[in-house]
N, C-alpha and C positions, 0 to 999 in steps of 0.2 A: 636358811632352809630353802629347799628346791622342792620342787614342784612340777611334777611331771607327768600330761595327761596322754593316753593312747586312748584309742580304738582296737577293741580285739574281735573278732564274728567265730560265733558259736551257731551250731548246725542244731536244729530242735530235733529227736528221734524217739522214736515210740519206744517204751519200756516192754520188753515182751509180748511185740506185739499189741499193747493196750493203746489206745486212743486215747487212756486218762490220763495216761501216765507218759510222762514227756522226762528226757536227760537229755542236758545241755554236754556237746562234744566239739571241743576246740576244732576248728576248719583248717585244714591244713592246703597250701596251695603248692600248684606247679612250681617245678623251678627253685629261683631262690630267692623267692617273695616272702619275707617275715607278715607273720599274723599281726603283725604292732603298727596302726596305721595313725596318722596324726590327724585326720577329720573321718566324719563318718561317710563324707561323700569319699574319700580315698579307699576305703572299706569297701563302698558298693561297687565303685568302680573297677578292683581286683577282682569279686566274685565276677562278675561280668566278663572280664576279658579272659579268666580260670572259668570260663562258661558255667558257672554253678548258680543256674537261674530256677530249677524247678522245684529245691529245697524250700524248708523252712528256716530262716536267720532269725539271729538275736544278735547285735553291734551293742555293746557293752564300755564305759570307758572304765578303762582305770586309772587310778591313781598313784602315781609314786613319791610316796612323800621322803626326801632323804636331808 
């Protein structure tokens, strides 16, 4: 069995304008940088250099169990 973790960064955004209400939206970056990072500091590091520093993130891992 294999086992395989990433790092994915999702963008928090208001639901209709509501403050209470937040939807997680996959970050999509410049270029042709995959969303699939192997540590979280590789994750922050792409927002950074794709300058996307005045949002709100969620760094989330997943799992790929095959």
């Amino acid at each position: 069995m294999d086992i395989i973790k990433k790092f994915v960064v999702f963008e928090l955004n208001n639901v209709m304008g509501s403050e209470r209400h937040k939807a997680l939206e996959l970050v999509e970056f410049k270029g042709f940088v995959s969303n699939s990072f192997d540590t979280e500091e590789d994750a922050i590091e792409a927002l950074v250099k794709d300058k996307k520093t005045f949002e709100g993130y969620l760094i989330i891992r997943q799992i790929y169990i095959d």
